[in-house]
C-alpha positions as a Markdown table, in Angstrom:
| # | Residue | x | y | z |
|---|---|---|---|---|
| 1 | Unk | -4.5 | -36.5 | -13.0 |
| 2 | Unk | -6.4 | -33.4 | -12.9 |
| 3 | Unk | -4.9 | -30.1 | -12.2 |
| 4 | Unk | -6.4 | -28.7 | -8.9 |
| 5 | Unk | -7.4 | -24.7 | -9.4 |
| 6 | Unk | -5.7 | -23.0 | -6.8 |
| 7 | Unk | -7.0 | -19.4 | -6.8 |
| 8 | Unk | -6.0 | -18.7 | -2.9 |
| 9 | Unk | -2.0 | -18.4 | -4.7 |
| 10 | Unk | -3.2 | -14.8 | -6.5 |
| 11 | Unk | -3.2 | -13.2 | -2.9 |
| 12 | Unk | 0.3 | -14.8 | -2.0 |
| 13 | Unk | 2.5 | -12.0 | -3.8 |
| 14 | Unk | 6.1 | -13.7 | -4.7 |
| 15 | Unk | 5.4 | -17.3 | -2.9 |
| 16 | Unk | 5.5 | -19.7 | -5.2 |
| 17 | Unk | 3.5 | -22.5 | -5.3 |
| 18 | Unk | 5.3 | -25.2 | -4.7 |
| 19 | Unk | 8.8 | -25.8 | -2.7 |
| 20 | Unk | 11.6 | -28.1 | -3.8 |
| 21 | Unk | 12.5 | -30.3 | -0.9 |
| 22 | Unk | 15.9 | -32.1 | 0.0 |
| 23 | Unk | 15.8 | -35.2 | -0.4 |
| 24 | Unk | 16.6 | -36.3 | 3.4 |
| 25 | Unk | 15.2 | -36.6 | 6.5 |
| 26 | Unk | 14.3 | -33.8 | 8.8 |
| 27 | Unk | 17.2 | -34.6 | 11.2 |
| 28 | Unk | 19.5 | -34.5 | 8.5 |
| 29 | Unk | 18.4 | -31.3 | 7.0 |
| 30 | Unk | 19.4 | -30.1 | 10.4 |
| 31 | Unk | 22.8 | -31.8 | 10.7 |
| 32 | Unk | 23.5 | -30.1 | 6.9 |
| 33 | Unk | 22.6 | -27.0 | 8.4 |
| 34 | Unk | 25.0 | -27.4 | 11.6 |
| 35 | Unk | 27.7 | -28.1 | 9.3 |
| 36 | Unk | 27.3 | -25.1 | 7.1 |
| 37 | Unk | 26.5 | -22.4 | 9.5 |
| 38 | Unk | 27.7 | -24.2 | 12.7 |
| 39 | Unk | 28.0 | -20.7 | 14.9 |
| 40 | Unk | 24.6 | -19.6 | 13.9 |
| 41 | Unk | 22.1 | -19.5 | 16.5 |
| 42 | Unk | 19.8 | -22.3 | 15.5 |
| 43 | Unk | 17.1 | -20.7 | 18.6 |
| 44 | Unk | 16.4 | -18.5 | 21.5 |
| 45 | Unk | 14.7 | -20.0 | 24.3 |
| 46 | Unk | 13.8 | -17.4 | 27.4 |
| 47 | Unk | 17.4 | -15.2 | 26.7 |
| 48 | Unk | 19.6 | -18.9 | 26.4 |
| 49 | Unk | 20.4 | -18.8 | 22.8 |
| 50 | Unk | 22.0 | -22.4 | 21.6 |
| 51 | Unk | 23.9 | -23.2 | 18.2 |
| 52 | Unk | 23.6 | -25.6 | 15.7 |
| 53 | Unk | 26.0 | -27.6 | 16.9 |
| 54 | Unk | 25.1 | -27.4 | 20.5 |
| 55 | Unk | 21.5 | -28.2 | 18.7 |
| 56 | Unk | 23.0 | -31.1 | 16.8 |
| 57 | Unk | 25.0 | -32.1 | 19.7 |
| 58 | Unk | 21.8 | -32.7 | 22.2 |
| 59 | Unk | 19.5 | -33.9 | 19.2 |
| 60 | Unk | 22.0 | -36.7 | 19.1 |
| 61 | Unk | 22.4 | -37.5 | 22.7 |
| 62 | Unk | 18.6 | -37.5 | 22.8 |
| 63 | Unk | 18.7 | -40.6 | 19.9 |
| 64 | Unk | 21.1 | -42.3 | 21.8 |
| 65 | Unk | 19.0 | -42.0 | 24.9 |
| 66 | Unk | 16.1 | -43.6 | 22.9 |
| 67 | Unk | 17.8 | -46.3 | 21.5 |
| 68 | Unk | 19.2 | -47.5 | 24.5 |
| 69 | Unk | 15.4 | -47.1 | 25.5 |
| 70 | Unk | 14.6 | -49.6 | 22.8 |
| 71 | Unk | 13.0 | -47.5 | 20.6 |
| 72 | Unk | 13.7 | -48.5 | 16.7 |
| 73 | Unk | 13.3 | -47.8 | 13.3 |
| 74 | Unk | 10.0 | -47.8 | 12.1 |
| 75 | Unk | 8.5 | -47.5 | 15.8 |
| 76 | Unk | 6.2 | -44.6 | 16.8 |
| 77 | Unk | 7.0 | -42.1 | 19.5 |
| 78 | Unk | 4.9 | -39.8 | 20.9 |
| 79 | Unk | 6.1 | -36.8 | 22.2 |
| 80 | Unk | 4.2 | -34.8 | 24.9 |
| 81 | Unk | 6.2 | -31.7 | 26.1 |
| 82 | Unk | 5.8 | -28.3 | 26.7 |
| 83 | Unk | 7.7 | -25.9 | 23.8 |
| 84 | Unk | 11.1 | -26.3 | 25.0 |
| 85 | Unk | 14.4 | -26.9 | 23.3 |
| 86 | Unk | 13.9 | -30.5 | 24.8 |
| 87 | Unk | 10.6 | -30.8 | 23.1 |
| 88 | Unk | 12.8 | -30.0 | 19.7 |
| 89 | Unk | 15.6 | -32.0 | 20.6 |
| 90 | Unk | 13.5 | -35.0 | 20.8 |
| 91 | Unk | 11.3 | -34.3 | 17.6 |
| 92 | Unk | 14.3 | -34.9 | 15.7 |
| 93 | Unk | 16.1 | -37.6 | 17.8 |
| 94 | Unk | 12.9 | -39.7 | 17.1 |
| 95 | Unk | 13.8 | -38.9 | 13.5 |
| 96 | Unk | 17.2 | -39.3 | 13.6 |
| 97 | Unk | 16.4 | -43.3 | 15.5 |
């Protein structure tokens, strides 16, 4: 395969050019977190910070809530919110199903 010339990297200072991922899913990346840095604030929404495990807690009570829904592996989900902490919740629940 041929390299691809990627000249835009010069102006990038210390970022390098590619990332070593985990090799998880996105909702489990976030339970890894929870577990390490439980305490930590995982966002602030309007002055209501919430945890990671408070995060994990309602990611996973979301899941729940769409598999008793029906909703499957390998099913798509579509999710039209605002940008809430609900909106991130269910991002990852989908994940998590």
């Amino acid at each position: 395969m041929e390299e691809v010339k990627k000249p835009w990297f010069r102006f990038y200072g210390c970022v390098p050019e590619t990332l070593d991922y985990p090799d998880c899913t996105m909702a489990e990346a976030v339970e890894n977190v929870a577990k390490k840095y439980p305490d930590y604030i995982a966002y602030d929404f309007m002055g209501k910070k919430t945890t990671y495990a408070n995060a994990v807690k309602d990611i996973i009570a979301a899941a729940k809530a769409l598999k008793a829904l029906g909703v499957k592996e390998e099913d798509r989900v579509t999710i039209c919110m605002p940008n809430t902490p609900q909106t991130v919740s269910m991002f990852y629940a989908a994940n998590m199903v």
